[in-house]
FIPA-630597 format. One record per residue (C-alpha): residue in three letters; x, y, z. Coordinates in steps of 0.05 Angstrom, whole numbers, plus 5000, padded with zeros to 4 digits. Each point is the difference from the previous one (the first is absolute). Layout:
BEGIN
 resn   xx   yy   zz
  ALA    X    Y    Z
...
END
This chain:
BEGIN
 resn   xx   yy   zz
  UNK 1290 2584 4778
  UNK 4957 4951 4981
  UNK 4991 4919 5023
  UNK 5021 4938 4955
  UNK 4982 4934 5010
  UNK 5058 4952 5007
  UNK 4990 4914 4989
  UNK 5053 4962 5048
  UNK 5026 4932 4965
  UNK 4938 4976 5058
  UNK 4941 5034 4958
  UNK 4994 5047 5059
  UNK 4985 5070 4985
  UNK 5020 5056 5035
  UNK 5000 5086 4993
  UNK 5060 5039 4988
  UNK 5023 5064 4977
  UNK 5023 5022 4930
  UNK 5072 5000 4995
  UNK 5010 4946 5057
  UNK 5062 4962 4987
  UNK 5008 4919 4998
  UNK 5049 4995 5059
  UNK 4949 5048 5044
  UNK 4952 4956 4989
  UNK 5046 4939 5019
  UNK 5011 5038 5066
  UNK 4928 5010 5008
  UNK 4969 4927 4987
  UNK 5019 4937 5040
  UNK 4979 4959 4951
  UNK 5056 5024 4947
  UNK 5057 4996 5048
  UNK 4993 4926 5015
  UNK 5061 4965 4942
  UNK 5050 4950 5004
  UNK 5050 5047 4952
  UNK 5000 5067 4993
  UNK 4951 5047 4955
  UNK 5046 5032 4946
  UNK 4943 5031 4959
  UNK 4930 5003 4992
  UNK 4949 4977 4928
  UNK 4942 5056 4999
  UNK 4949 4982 4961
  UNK 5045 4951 4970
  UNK 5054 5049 4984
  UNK 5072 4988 5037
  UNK 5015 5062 5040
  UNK 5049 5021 5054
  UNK 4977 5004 5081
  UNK 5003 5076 4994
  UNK 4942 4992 4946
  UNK 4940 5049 5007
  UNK 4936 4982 4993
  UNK 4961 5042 4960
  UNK 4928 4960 4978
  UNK 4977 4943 5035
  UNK 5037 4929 5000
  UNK 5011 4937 5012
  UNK 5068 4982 5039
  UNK 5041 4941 5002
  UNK 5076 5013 5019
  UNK 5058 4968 4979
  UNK 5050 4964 5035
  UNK 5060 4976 4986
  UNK 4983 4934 4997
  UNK 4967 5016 4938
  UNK 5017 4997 4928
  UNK 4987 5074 4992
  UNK 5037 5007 5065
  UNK 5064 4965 4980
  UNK 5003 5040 4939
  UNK 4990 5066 5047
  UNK 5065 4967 5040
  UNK 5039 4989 4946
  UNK 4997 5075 4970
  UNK 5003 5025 5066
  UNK 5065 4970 4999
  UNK 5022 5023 4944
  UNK 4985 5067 5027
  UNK 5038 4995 5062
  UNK 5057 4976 4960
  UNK 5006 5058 4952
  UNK 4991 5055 5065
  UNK 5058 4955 5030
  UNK 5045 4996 4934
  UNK 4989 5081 4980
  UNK 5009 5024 5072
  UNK 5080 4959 4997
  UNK 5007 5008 4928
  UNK 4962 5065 4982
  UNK 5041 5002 4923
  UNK 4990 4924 4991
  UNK 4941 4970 4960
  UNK 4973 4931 5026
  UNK 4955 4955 4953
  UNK 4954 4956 5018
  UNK 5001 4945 4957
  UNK 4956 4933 4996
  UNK 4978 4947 5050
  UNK 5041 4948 5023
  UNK 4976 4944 5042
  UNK 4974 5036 5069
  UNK 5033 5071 4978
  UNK 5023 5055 4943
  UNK 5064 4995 4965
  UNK 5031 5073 5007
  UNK 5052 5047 4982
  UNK 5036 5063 5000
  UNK 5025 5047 4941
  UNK 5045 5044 5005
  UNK 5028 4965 5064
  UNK 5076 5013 4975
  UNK 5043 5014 5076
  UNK 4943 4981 5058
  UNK 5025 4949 5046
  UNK 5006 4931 4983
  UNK 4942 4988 5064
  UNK 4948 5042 4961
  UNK 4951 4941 5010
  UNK 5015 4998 5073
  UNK 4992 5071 5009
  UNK 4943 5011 4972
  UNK 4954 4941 5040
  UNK 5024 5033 5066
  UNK 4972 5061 4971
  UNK 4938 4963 4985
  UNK 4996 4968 5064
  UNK 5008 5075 5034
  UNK 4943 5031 4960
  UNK 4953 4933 5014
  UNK 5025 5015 5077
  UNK 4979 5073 4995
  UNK 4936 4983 4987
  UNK 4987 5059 4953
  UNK 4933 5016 4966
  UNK 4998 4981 4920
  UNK 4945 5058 4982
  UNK 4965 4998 4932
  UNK 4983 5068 4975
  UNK 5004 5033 4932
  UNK 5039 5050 4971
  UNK 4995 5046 4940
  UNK 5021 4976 4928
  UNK 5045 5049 4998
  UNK 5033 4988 5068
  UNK 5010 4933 4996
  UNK 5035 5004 4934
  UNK 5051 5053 5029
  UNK 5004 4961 5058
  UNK 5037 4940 4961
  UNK 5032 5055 4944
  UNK 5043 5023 5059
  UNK 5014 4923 5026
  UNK 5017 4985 4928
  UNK 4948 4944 4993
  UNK 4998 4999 4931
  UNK 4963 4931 5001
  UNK 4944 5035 5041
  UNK 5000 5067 4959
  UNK 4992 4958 4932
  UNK 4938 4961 5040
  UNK 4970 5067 5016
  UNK 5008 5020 4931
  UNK 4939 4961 4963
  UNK 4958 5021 5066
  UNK 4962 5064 5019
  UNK 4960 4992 5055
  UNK 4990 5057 5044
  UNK 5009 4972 5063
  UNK 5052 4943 5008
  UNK 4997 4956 5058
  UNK 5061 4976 5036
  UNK 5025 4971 5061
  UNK 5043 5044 5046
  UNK 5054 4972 5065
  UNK 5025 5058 5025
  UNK 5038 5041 4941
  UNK 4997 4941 4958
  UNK 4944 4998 4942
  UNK 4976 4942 4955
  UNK 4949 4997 4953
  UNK 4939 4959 5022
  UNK 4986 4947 4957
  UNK 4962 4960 5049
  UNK 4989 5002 5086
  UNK 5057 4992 5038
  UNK 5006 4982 5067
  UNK 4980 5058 5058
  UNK 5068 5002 5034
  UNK 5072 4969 4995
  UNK 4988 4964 5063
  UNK 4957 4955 4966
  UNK 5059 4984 4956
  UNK 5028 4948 5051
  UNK 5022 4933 4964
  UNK 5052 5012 4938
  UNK 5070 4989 4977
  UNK 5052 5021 4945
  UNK 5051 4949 4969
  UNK 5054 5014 4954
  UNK 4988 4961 4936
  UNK 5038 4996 4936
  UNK 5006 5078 4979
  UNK 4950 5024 5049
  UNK 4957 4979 5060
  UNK 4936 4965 5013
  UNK 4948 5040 5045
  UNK 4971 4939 5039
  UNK 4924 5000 5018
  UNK 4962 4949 5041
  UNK 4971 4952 4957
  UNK 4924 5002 4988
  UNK 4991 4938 5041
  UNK 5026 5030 5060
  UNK 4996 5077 4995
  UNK 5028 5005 5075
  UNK 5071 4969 4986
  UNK 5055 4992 4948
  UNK 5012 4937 4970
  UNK 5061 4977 4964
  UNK 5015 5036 4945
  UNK 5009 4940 4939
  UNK 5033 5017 4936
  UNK 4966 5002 4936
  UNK 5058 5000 4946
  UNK 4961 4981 4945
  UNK 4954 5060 5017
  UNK 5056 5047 5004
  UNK 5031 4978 4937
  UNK 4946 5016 4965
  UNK 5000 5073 5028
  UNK 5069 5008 4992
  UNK 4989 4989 4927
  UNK 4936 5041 4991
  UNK 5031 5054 5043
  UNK 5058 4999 4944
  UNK 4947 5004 4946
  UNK 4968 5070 5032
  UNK 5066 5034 4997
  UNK 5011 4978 4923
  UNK 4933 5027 4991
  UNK 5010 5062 5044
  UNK 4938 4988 5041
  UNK 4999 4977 5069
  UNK 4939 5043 5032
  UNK 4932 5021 4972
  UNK 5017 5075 4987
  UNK 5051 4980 4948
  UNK 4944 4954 4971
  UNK 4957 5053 4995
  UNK 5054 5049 4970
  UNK 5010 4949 4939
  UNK 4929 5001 4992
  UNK 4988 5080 5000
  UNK 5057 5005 4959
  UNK 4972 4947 4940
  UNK 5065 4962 5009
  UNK 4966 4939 5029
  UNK 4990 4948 4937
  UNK 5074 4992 5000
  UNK 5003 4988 5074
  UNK 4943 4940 4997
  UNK 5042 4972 4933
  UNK 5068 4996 5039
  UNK 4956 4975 5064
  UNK 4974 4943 4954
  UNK 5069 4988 4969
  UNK 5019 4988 5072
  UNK 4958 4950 5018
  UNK 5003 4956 4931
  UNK 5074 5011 5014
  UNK 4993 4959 5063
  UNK 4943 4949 4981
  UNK 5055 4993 4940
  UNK 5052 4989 5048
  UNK 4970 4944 5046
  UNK 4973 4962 4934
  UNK 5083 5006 4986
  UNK 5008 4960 5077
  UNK 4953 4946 4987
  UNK 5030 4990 4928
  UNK 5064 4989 5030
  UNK 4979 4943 5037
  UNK 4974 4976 4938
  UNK 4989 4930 5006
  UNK 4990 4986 5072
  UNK 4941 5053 5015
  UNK 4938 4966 4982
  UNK 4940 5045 5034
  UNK 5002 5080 5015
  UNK 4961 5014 5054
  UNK 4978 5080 5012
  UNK 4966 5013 5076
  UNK 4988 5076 5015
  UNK 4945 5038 5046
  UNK 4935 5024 4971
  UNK 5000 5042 4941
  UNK 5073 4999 4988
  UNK 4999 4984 4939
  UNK 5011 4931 4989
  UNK 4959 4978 4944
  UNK 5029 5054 4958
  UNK 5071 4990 5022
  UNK 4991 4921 4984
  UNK 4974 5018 4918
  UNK 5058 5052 4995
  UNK 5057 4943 5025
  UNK 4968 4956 4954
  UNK 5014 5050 4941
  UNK 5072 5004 5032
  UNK 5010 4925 5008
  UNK 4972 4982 4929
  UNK 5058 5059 4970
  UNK 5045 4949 5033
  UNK 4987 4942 4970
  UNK 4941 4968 5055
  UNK 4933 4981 4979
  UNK 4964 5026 5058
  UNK 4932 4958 5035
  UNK 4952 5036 5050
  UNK 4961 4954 5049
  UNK 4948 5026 5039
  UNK 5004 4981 5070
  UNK 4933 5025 5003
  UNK 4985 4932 4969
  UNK 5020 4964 5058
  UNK 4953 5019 5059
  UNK 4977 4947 5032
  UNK 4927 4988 4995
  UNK 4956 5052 5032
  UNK 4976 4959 5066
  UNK 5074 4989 5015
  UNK 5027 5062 4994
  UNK 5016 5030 5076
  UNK 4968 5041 5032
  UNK 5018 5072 5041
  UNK 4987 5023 5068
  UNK 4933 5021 4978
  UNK 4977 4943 4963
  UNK 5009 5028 4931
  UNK 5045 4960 4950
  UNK 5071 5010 5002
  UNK 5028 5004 4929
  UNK 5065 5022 5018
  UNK 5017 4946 5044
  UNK 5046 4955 4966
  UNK 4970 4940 5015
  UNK 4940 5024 4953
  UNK 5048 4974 4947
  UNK 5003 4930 4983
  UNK 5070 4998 5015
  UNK 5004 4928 4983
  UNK 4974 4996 4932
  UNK 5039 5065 4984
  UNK 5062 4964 5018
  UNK 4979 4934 4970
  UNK 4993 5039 4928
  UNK 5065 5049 5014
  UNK 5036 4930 5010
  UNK 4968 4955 4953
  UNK 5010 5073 4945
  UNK 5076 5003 5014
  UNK 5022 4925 4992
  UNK 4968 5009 4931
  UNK 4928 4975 5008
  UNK 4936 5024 4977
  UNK 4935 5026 5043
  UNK 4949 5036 4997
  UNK 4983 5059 5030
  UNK 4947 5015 5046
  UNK 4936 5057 4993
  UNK 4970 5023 5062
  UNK 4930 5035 4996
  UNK 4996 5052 5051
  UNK 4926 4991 4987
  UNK 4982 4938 5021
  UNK 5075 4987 5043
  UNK 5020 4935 4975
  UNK 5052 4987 4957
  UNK 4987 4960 4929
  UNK 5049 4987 4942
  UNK 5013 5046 4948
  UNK 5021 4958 4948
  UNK 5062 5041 4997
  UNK 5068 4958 4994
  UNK 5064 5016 5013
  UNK 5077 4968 4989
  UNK 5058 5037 5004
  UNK 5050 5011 4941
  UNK 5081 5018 5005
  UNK 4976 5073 4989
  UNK 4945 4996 5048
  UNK 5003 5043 5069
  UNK 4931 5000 5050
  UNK 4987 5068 5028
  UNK 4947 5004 5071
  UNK 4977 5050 5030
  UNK 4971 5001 5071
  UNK 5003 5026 5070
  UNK 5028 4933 5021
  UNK 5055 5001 4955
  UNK 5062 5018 5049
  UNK 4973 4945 5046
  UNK 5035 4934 4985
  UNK 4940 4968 5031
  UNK 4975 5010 4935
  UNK 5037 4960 4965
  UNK 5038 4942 5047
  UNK 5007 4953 4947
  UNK 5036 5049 4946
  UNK 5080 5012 5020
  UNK 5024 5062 5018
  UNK 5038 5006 4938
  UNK 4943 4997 4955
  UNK 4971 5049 5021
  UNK 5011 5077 4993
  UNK 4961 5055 5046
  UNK 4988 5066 4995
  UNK 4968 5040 5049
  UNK 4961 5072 4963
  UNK 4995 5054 5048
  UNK 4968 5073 4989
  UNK 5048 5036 5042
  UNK 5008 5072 4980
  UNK 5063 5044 5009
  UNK 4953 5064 5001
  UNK 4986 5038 5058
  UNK 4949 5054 4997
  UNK 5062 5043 5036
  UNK 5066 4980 5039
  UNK 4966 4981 5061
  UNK 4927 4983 4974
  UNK 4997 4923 4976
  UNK 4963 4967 4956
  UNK 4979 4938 5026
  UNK 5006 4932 4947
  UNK 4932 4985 5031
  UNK 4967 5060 4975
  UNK 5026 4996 4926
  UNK 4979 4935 5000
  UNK 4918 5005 5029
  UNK 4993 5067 4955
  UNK 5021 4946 4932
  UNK 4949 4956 5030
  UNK 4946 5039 5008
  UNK 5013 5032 4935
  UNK 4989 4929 4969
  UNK 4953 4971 5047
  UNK 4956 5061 4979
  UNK 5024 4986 4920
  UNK 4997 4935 4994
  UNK 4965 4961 5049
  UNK 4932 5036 5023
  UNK 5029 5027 5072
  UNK 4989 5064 5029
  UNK 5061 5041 5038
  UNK 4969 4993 5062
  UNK 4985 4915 4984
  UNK 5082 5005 4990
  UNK 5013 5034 5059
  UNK 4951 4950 5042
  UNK 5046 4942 4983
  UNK 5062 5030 4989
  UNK 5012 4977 5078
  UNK 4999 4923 4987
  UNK 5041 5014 4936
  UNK 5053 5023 5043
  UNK 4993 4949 5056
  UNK 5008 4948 4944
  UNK 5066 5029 4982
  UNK 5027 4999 5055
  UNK 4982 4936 5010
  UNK 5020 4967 4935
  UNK 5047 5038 4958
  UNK 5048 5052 5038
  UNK 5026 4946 5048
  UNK 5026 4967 4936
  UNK 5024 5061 4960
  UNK 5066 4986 5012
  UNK 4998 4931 4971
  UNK 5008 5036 4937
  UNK 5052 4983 4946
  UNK 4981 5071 4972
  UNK 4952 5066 5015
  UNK 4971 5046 4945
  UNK 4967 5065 5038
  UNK 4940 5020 4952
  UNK 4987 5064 5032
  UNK 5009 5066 4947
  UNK 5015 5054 5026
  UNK 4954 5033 4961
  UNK 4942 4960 4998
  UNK 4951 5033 5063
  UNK 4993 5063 4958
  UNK 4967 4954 4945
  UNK 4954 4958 5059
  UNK 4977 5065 5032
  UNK 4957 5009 4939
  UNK 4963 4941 5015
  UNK 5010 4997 5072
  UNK 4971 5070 5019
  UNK 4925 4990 4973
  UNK 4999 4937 5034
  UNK 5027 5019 5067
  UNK 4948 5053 5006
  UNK 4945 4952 5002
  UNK 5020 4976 5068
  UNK 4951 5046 5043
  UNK 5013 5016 5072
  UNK 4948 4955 5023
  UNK 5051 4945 4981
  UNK 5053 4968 5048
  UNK 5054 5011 4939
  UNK 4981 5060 4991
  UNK 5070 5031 5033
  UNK 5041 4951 4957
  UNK 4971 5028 4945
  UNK 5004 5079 5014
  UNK 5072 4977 5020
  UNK 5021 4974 4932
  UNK 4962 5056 4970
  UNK 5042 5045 5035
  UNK 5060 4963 4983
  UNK 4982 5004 4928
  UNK 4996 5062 4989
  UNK 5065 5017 5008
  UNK 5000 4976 4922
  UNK 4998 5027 4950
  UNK 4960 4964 4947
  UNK 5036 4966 4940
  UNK 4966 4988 4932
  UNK 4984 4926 4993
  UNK 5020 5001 4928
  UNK 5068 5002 5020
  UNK 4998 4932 5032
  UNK 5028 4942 4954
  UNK 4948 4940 4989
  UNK 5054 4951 5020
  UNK 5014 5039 5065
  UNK 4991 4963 5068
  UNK 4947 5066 5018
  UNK 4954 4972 4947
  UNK 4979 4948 5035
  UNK 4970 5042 5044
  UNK 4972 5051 4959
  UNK 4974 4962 4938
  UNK 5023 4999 4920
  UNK 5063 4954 5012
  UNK 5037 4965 4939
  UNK 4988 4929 5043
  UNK 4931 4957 5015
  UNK 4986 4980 5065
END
């Protein structure tokens, strides 16, 4: 058996045998037992693996703890885990469903549920809290193609079959407690004992599974609600069971079968439907609202959503106006600055809220300005020669991250204005239990058009998808339910179209790099696809502003 060389995070280098495992080396090396939280997983040569890894060529180690971005997500599925041994072990005929996030935890359900006591909820966090208390090994191992799929033919998982399906891997890995078996998607955690700090709440037709959030992984916080946020999956969740598809195997079946073109059409109908329907709100207050302003994270969608309610609003009667708040920044040796001295362009006061407000005012009593042109170039602002009065017919449209906050606009009443909050929140699930997180629909349309459009690699995407993120939390989901209305932009369909773009890309993200397990992770998660022709994409579709060859200018 011959020696590897591992690197510790210290740049020490020490001998060890092929096959060794991550938490023998822990064990073995004071220096990697030294942590204020607990090591839930390990990155080998940049690549997120469990504790029970082996190593096989030589490496460089740096473990993860739960402190940790990749360590919260590791949490958070290991949760998930514990709560689906818990719920099948009380409920062995009843299906749960894990739905999407909601403030510091996953809505849930349960199908089928018809007769179980009304304490279900109860019952099954005591049984959680007993298997965390056991302190039972979570083993990742892999099991045959053909084993696995009987495996979940005799539990009737038809979700999991139908993912299986558009697979053929020999060997499929999966995550084992006991006689329970998952599929394994990503790490999880090494035992249930490290599962320590959780909670289940009844809410509305199901129950939230509470996590700590990421700002204190070591205790729950109050759980807030979001009902704007629900709303909108309430809605979307409606839409998948008109289109009878709710998980990726049922996707994929459409697809095999040629039957997907009418699937996308009724998916678009849907969503002009509602951008159709919240033009219809703001025309009813016809007359008193005098600016629309539309906020949403990053690549949700929002400059597309904005040019398709302006169709909407000019059917009823409006003559729609777009101002850039772009336009407004305030000069470029004002604008504030972030922890690490770089500019901070999301902050709000980077907007000249006081000119802003002095034209919004001085526009709505009936007087004329002129609009502002900022060159990103040179960062000043200069005039554009552009003027501007609003008629009877006249409606202003904005767009911006800052748009829920009504320190954008102090000066403009509340009943002037009307906001919408765009969201990308898909009602798929790869399979009953498997989630597909908002976040990663989201960075995959963004590094599609980053890549398209704007000269950035996958793996420049990836380096600042971080701050992106930090910025949204910071300015637009404390405000999301300041809303008047939400339009989710996700389609359900719409990652079987980006993996054709996303997958080349991905791949040039090399081990060497410290993204380089975010990017074999949504690699992995994409191909559970399969691949969509983009000819069947409309031009005026929301995915085209991602992908290129849309019916608008931008």
């Amino acid at each position: 058996m011959h020696e590897l060389t591992v690197t510790l995070p210290s740049k020490k280098r020490i001998q060890t045998s092929y096959g060794t495992r991550v938490y023998e080396l822990i064990k073995q090396e004071d220096e990697l037992k030294q942590s204020d939280f607990p090591f839930v997983a390990a990155m080998v040569n940049n690549e997120l693996v469990s504790l029970s890894f082996k190593i096989e060529i030589n490496s460089n180690l740096n473990l993860v703890t739960l402190d940790m971005p990749q360590g919260i997500r590791i949490y958070r599925n290991s949760l998930i885990f514990l709560l689906a041994y818990a719920a099948q072990t009380l409920y062995p005929d009843v299906r749960l469903c894990i739905g999407h996030s909601l403030g510091d935890g996953y809505f849930c359900y349960l199908e089928n549920a018809e007769g179980i006591e009304d304490d279900y909820v109860r019952q099954i966090e005591h049984k959680m809290f007993d298997i965390a208390a056991e302190d039972l090994p979570i083993v990742r191992k892999v099991m045959s193609y053909t084993e696995i799929v009987n495996h979940y033919h005799k539990r009737n998982e038809k979700t999991r079959v139908l993912r299986l399906r558009y697979r053929n891997e020999q060997k499929i890995p999966v995550y084992s407690c006991n006689d329970y078996i998952e599929l394994g998607y990503q790490p999880l955690a090494p035992s249930t004992g490290f599962l320590t700090d959780f909670g289940l709440l009844p809410y509305e037709n199901g129950f939230i599974l509470q996590y700590p959030p990421s700002s204190n992984p070591l205790s729950l916080g109050k759980f807030e609600k979001n009902p704007i946020l629900f709303s909108i999956y309430q809605e979307y969740k409606s839409w998948g069971k008109i289109l009878g598809v709710t998980c990726v195997g049922q996707l994929n079946e459409l697809t095999h079968k040629g039957d997907i073109e009418n699937f996308i059409q009724v998916a678009e109908a849907l969503h002009d439907k509602k951008i159709a329907s919240i033009a219809d709100s703001i025309h009813h207050r016809k007359g008193e609202v005098k600016v629309v302003l539309i906020a949403g994270p990053s690549s949700s969608g929002k400059t597309t959503f904005t040019k398709k309610l302006a169709i909407q609003l000019k059917v009823l009667g409006f003559n729609p106006v777009m101002i850039s708040l772009d336009d407004y920044f305030v000069p470029r040796e004002q604008t504030p600055r972030a922890a690490d001295g770089s500019y901070d362009f999301e902050d709000l006061q980077a907007i000249d809220i006081e000119l802003l407000n002095s034209h919004l005012v001085s526009l709505f009593s009936g007087k004329e300005i002129e609009l502002p042109l900022f060159d990103f170039k040179t960062g000043t602002r200069k005039k554009s020669g552009c003027v501007l009065r609003l008629e009877d017919r006249n409606i202003l449209l904005m767009e911006g991250i800052h748009g829920l906050n009504d320190q954008l606009t102090p000066l403009v009443p509340h009943h002037q204005k009307f906001k919408i909050y765009i969201s990308a929140l898909t009602q798929l699930n790869l399979d009953s239990q498997t989630r597909i997180p908002t976040t990663d629909n989201r960075l995959i349309r963004r590094m599609v058009r980053d890549f398209q459009f704007r000269g950035h690699s996958a793996l420049d995407t990836l380096k600042m998808w971080s701050n992106v993120r930090r910025g949204e939390e910071r300015n637009i989901f404390p405000f999301q339910n300041n809303a008047d209305a939400a339009f989710n932009s996700a389609l359900d369909y719409e990652l079987a179209i980006l993996k054709h773009y996303a997958e080349p890309i991905l791949k040039t993200v090399k081990p060497y790099h410290e993204e380089y397990a975010e990017a074999i992770r949504l690699a992995d998660f994409l191909s559970n696809f399969m691949g969509i022709p983009e000819r069947h994409i409309p031009r005026m579709s929301i995915l085209r502003e991602f992908i290129g060859e849309s019916g608008f200018k931008y």
